[in-house]
C-alpha positions in Angstrom: -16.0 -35.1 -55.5 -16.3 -39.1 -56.4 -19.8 -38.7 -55.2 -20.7 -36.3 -57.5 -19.1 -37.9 -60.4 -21.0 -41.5 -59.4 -23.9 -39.6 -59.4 -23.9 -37.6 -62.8 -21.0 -39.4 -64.8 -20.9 -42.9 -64.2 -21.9 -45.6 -65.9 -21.5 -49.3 -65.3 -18.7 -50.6 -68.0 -17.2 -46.8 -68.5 -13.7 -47.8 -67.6 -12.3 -44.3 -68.5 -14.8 -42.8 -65.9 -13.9 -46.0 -63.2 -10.5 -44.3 -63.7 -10.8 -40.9 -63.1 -13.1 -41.8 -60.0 -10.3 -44.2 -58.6 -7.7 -41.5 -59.1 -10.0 -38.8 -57.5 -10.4 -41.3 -54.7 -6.8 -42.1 -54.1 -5.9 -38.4 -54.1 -8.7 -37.8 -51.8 -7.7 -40.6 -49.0 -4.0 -39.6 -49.4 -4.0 -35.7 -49.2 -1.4 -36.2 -52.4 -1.1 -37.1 -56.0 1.3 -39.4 -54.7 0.4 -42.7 -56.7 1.0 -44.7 -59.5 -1.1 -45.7 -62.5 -1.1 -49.1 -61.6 -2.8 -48.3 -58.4 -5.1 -46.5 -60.0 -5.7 -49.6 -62.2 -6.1 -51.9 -59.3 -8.5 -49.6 -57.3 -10.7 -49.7 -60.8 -10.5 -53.8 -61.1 -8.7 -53.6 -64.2 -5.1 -54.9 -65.4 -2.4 -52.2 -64.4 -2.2 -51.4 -68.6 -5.8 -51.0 -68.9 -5.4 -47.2 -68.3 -3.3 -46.5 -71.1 -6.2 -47.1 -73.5 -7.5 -44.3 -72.1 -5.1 -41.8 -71.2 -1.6 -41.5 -72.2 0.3 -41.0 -69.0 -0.9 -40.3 -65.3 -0.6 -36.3 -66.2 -3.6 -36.6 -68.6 -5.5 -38.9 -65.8 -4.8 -36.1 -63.2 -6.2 -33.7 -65.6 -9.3 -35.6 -65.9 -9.5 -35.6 -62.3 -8.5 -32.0 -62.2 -11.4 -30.7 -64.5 -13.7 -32.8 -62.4 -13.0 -30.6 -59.6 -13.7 -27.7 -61.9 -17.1 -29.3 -62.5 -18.0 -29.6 -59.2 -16.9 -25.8 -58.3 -18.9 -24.8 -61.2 -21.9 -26.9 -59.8 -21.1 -25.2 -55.9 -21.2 -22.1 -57.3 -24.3 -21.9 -58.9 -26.2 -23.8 -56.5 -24.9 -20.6 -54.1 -26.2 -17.7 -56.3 -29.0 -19.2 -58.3 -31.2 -17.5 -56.0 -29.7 -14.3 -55.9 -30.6 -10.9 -57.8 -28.6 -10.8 -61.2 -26.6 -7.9 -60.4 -26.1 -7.9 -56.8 -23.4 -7.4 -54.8 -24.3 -10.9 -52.6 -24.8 -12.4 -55.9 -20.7 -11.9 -56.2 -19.9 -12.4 -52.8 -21.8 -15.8 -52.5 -19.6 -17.2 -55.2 -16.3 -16.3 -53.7 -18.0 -17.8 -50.2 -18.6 -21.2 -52.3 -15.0 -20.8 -54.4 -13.7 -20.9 -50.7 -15.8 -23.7 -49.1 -15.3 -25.8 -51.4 -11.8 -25.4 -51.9 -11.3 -26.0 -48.7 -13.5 -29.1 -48.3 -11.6 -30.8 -51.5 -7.8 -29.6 -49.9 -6.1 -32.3 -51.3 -7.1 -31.2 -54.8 -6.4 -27.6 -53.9 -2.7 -28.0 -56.4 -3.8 -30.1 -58.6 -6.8 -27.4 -59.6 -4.9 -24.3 -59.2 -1.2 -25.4 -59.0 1.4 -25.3 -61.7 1.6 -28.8 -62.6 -1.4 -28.9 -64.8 -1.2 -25.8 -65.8 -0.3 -25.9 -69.5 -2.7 -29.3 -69.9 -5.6 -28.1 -68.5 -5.2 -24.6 -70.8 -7.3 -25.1 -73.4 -10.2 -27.2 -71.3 -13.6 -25.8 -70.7 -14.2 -26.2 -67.1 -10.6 -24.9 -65.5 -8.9 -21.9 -63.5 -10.0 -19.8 -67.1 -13.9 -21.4 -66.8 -14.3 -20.7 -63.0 -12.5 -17.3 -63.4 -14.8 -16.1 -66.5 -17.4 -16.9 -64.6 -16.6 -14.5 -62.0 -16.4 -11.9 -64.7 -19.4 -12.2 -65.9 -21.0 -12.2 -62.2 -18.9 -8.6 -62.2 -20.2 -7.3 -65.3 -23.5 -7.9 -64.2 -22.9 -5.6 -61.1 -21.5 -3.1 -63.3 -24.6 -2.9 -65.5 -26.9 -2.7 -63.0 -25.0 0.4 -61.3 -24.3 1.6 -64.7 -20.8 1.8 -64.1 -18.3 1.7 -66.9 -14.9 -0.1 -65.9 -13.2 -3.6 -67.4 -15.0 -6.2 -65.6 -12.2 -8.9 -65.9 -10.0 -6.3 -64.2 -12.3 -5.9 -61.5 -13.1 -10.4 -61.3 -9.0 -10.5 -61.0 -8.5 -8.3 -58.3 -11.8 -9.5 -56.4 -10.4 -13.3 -57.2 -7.1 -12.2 -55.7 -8.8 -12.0 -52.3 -10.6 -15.1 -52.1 -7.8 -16.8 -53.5 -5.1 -15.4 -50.9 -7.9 -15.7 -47.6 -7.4 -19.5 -48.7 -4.1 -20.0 -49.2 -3.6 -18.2 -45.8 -6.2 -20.4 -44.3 -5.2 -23.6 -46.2 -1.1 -23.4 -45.2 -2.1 -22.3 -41.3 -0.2 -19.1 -41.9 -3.4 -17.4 -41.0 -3.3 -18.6 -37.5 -0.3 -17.0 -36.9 -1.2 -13.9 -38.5 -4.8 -13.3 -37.2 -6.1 -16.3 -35.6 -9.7 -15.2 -34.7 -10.2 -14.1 -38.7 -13.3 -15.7 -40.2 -12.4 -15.5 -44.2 -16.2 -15.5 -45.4 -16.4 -12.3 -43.3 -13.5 -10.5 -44.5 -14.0 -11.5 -47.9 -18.2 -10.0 -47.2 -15.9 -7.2 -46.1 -13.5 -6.8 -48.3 -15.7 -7.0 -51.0 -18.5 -4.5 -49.9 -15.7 -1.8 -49.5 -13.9 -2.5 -52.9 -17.2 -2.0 -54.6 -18.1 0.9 -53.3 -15.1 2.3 -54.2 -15.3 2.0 -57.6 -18.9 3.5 -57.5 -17.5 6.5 -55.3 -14.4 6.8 -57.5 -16.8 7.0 -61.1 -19.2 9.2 -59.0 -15.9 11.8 -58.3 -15.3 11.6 -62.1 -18.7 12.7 -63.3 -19.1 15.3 -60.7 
């Protein structure tokens, strides 16, 4: 995640971003949100009060941080479908394969993306839970379309986000191993997916018949 934002964001003498890239790393060698400002500060070079120019309190920093996590989810996701047919079936399935990959790869900012502590700060921002999940529903619509189907596509992205979402937290709190240990998630979620879909095609099908 730092990487991504020294690449794209950074610029020498941007002390906000320094900030935000210290945070991300402190978070990301300590599995945690576990520090202070002023270590944040001190990562950065700066004087422990240099942060407060720049965000009022360490819940705005971790937003920050948090909505750089959105970025680079948003960035995963469509470097995993660009090449896919608008419309498709994979098209959906490849962005629930990145959702999980990277979540998994960035596990220490698993809570602080999708948890409840950020919850009401990150609510109006335009790269959050609401970005990443209106971007499945547009993914979804596009199926629909293309099969001509006609059913509420953020219905559809919430139950289809429901399945990614759990195969993780299963995976990501070991509970998985205990329940079924050989499980690939990208496999069931192919799975799971291909036999949701089809259902809703057979179901309108019955309806028109």
């Amino acid at each position: 995640m730092a990487n991504t934002v020294a690449n794209n964001s950074y610029h020498h003498g941007d002390l906000k971003n320094t900030l935000i890239l210290a945070a991300a790393e402190l978070i990301e060698e300590r599995g945690s949100i576990d520090f202070t400002m002023s270590e944040a500060a001190r990562r950065a070079g700066v004087s422990s009060g240099a942060p407060y120019r720049h965000f009022k309190d360490k819940e705005d920093l971790l937003a920050r941080v948090a909505e750089l996590g959105f970025i680079g989810l948003h960035a995963a996701v469509n470097s995993a479908i660009e090449r896919l047919p608008c419309g498709s079936i994979d098209r959906i399935i490849s962005s629930g394969h990145a959702y999980m990959r990277y979540v998994t790869e960035k596990a220490a900012f698993y809570d602080l993306m999708w948890g409840e502590v950020l919850i009401d700060t990150l609510e109006n921002a335009q790269l959050t839970t609401l970005g990443a999940f209106n971007e499945l529903v547009d993914l979804v619509d596009d199926w629909l379309k293309s099969e001509n189907l006609n059913t509420d596509p953020r219905e559809l992205a919430v139950k289809l986000m429901s399945m990614g979402h759990g195969l993780v937290s299963l995976k990501m709190t070991k509970r998985l191993n205990r329940l079924a240990p050989n499980l690939c998630i990208f496999q069931c979620l192919t799975a799971s997916t291909h036999t949701f879909l089809q259902g809703i095609k057979d179901e309108q099908t019955n309806r028109q018949r």
